[in-house]
C-alpha positions in Angstrom: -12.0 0.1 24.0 -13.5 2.5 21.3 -15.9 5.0 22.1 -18.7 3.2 20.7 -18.2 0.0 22.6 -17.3 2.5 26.0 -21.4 4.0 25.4 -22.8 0.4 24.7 -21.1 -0.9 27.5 -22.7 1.9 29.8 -26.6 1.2 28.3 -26.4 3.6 25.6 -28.6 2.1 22.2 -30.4 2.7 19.5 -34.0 1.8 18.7 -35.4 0.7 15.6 -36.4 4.4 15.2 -32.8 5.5 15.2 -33.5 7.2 18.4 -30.7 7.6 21.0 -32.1 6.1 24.2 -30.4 6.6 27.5 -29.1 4.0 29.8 -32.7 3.8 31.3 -34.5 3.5 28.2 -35.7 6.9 27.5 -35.6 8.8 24.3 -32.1 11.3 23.9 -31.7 14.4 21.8 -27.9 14.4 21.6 -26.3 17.0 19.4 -24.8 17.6 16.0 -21.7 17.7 14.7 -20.6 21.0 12.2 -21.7 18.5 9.2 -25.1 17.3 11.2 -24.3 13.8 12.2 -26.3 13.6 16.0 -24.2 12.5 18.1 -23.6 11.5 22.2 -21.7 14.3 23.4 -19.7 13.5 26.5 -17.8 15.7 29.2 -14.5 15.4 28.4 -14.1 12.8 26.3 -14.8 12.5 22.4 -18.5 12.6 21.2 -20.0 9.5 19.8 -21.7 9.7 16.2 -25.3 7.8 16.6 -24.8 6.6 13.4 -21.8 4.9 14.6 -23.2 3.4 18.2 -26.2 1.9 16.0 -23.2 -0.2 14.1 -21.8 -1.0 16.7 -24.7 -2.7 18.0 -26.0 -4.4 14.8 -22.2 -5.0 13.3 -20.1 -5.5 16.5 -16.2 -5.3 15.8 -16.6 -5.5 12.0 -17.2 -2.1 11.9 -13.4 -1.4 13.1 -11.9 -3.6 10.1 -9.3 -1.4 7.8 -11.4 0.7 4.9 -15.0 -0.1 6.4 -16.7 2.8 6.6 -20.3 2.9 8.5 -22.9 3.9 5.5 -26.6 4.7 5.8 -28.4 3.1 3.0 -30.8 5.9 2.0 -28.2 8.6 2.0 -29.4 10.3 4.7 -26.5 10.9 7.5 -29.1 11.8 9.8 -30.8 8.2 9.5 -29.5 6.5 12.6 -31.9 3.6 12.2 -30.2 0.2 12.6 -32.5 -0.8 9.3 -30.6 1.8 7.2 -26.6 1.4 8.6 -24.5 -0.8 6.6 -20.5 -1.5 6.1 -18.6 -0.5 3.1 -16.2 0.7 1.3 -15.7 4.6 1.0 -16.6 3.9 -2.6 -19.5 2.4 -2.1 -20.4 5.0 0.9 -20.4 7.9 -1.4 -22.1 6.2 -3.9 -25.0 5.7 -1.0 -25.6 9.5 -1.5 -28.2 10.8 -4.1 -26.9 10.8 -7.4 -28.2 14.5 -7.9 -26.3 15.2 -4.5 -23.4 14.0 -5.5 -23.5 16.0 -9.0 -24.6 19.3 -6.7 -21.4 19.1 -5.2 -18.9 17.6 -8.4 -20.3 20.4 -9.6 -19.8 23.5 -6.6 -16.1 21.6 -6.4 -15.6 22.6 -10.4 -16.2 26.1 -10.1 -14.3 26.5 -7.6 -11.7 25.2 -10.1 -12.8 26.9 -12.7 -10.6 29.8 -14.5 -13.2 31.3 -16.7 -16.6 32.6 -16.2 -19.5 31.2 -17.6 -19.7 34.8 -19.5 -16.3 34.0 -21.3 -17.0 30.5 -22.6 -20.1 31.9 -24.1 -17.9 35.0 -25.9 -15.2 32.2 -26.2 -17.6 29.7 -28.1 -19.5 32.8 -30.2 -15.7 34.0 -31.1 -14.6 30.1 -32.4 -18.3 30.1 -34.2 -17.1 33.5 -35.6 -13.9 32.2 -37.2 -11.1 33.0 -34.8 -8.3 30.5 -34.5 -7.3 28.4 -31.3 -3.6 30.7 -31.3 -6.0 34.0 -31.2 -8.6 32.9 -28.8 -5.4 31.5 -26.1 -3.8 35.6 -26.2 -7.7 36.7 -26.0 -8.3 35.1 -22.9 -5.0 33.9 -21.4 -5.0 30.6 -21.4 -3.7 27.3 -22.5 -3.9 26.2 -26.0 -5.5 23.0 -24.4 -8.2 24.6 -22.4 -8.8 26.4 -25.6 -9.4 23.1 -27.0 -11.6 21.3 -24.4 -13.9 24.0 -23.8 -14.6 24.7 -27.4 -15.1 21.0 -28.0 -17.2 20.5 -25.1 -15.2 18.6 -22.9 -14.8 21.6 -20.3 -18.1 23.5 -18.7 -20.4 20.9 -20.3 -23.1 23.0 -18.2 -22.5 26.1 -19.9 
């Protein structure tokens, strides 16, 4: 049995609040997860993600087919109501997030990939406006002919 169905069984829900109610009906705080979810902790065994109990009640066994993935419509992981929890694909899970969430953190991924600072692709840039080649600019700053290339045309730290 899964740990959702295990908390059903025993009279755990969720109201059309997204509150966590108690086998006797009364409203639960529960606890977060490191990444916010609320959850049902239990003593020793693993804690139970509201998000997931409210599926479970609205979606029943579905919820445990192969790539479904709980979503909550709105975006907001902390939105247990049964109104805003759907199934879907991963894809279509992160594309349930805010589209200026999801560029906030395509973004803060980049930099961390990033080899230059926004300080050198300005000099960079302002040293290609200036005249100096692609084979002078890659010994200048150390790096790939092709990075050269995409950053100077744009297709690299469009936000610089």
């Amino acid at each position: 049995m899964h740990k959702e169905e295990e908390v059903f069984v025993l009279g755990y829900r969720v109201d059309a609040q997204g509150r966590l109610l108690n086998p006797q009906g009364r409203v639960l705080r529960g606890s977060r997860d490191s990444n916010g979810y609320p959850r049902i902790a239990r003593k020793g065994k693993p804690p139970v993600p509201v998000h997931q109990l409210a599926a479970f009640q609205k979606f029943g066994c579905a919820m445990y087919r192969k790539g479904i993935e709980v979503r909550h419509k709105n975006g907001d992981h902390t939105d247990a109501r049964p109104s805003n929890i759907l199934l879907g694909t991963h894809s279509q899970n992160m594309l349930d997030v805010p589209k200026d969430v999801r560029l906030a953190r395509s973004r803060a991924a980049a930099r961390v990939q990033r080899s230059l600072s926004d300080k050198e692709v300005r000099a960079m840039r302002a040293d290609h406006e200036a005249g100096m080649p692609y084979s002078k600019l890659v010994v200048r700053y150390g790096i790939a002919k092709s990075t050269v290339a995409f950053v100077i045309q744009g297709k690299t730290y469009r936000d610089v």
